[in-house]
N, C-alpha and C positions, 0 to 999 in steps of 0.2 A: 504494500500500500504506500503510495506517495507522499509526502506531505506537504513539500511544497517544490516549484520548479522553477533556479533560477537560470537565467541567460541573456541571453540577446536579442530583443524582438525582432526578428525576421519578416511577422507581415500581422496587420492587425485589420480586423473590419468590426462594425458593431457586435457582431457573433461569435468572432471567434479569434484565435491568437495563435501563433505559432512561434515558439520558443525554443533558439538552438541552446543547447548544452551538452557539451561535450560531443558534439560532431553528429548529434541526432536532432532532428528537430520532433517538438511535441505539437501537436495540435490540439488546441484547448478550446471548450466552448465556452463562451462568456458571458455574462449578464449587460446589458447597457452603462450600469456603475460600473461597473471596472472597465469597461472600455473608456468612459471618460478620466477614471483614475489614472488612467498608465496610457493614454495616445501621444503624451509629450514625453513620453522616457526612450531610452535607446536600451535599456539592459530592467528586467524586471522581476520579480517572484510574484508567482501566483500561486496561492493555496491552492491543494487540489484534494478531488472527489473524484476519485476512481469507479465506472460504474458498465458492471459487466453486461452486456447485451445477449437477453438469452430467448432460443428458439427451441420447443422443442426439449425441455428442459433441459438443454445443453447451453455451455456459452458460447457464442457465435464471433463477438467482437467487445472489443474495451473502448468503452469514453471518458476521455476526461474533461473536467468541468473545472474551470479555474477562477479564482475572487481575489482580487487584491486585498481583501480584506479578510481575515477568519471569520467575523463576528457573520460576513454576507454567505459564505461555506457554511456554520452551521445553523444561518436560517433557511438556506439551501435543504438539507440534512431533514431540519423539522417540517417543511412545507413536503417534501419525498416521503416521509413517513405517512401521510395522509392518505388514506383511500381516494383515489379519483384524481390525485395527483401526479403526474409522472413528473420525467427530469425537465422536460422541453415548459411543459406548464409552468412549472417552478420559476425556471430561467424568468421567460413572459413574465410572469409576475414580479420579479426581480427589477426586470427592465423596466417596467411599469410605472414602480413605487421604489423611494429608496429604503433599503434596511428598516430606517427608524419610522418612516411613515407607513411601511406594513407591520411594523411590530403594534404600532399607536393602532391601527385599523379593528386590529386583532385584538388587544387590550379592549376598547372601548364597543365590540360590539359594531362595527359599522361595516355590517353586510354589503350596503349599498354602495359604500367602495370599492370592496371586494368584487360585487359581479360587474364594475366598470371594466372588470381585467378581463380579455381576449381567453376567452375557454373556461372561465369560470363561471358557473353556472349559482341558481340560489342557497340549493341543497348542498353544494361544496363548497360555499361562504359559508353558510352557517357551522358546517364541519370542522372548518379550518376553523372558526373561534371556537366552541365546542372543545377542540383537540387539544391546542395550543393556548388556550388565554391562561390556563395556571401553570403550563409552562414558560412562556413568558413574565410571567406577572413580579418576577425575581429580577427580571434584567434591566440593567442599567441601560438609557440610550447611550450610545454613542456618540450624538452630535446634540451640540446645544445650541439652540440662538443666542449670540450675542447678548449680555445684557438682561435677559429674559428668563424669569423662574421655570427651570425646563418642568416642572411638578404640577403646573398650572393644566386641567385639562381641558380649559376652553382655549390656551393657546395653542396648544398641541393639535385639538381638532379644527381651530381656524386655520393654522395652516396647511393640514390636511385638503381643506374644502378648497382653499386658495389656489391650491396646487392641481388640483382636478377639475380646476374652472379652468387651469393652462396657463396661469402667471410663472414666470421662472421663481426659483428657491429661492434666490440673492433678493430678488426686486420683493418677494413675498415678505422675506424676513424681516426684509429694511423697512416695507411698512407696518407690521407686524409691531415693532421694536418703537418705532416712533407712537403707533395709536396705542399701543400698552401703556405706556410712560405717561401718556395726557390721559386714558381714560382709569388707569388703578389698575390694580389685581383684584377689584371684583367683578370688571368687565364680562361680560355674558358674550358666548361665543358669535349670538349674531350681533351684539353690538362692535365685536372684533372685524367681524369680516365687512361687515356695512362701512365702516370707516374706512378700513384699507380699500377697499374697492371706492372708494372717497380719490383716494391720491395715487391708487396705481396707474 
């Protein structure tokens, strides 16, 4: 089992990676976040998930799945554990949402984000919180807005919503960070988004 692969990026697309090391190149499938992680690097490691392709109950072929990040590998891991999940869905949903805005989905019950994703249907949003939300419910994000109580979860879900309207992350945060500060930390999530949607 691999852990992780480093070397030299040899050729990258939204999908997929291919990484020389030691005079082999690997080709790695990738999520959207980690292709925007690592498209400005020349030399890279990406975690990997090894994951054997079977037919027949034989195995046919090996794929590997690579994240610049661990934390995005083992939400990879927990979304694949999922009935009605496979790898390629995962991925999708990966690209879709970053790490922490599908962990926040899944903490808070927001189906209705969840079936925004391409192959996710109602009954495997519901699943997916259902499976995962007391697995989760331990984990720290990862990423914090500037400035902003990450523990708040009407800021967490405003910009969630923000970001599924299709405002980029930077431009979300930044209003995000300014309407917080004038209206308090007792602000209500739709008085969050109504004002951002104010100045974005």
């Amino acid at each position: 089992m691999y852990e992780f692969i480093e070397g030299n990026l040899e050729s990258l697309t939204p999908t997929h990676a291919v990484i020389e090391c030691q005079g082999i190149g690997y080709f790695t499938h990738i999520s959207l976040n980690t292709f925007e992680a690592v498209k400005s690097q020349k030399q890279v490691r990406l975690f990997i998930e090894q994951v054997f392709k079977v037919e027949n109950q034989s195995p046919v072929s090996i794929q590997l799945y690579g994240f610049a990040d661990p934390n995005e590998r083992q939400m990879f891991r927990q979304l694949t554990s999922i009935s009605g999940v496979g790898n390629n869905t995962a991925i999708i949903m990966l690209s879709s949402l970053d790490p922490d805005t599908l962990i926040s989905a899944i903490l808070n019950g927001n189906v209705g984000l969840l079936k925004s994703i391409k192959g996710i249907g109602e009954k495997t949003a519901q699943r997916i919180v259902l499976e995962l939300r007391d697995k989760l419910a331990g984990r720290k994000m990862t990423q914090n807005l500037p400035g902003i109580n990450q523990g708040s979860d009407a800021i967490t879900e405003a910009m969630t919503a923000l970001t599924v309207l299709g405002y980029q992350k930077a431009s979300a945060e930044k209003a995000l960070l300014k309407v917080s500060k004038d209206l308090g930390t007792l602000a209500t999530v739709e008085e969050l988004i109504k004002n951002s949607l104010k100045i974005l």
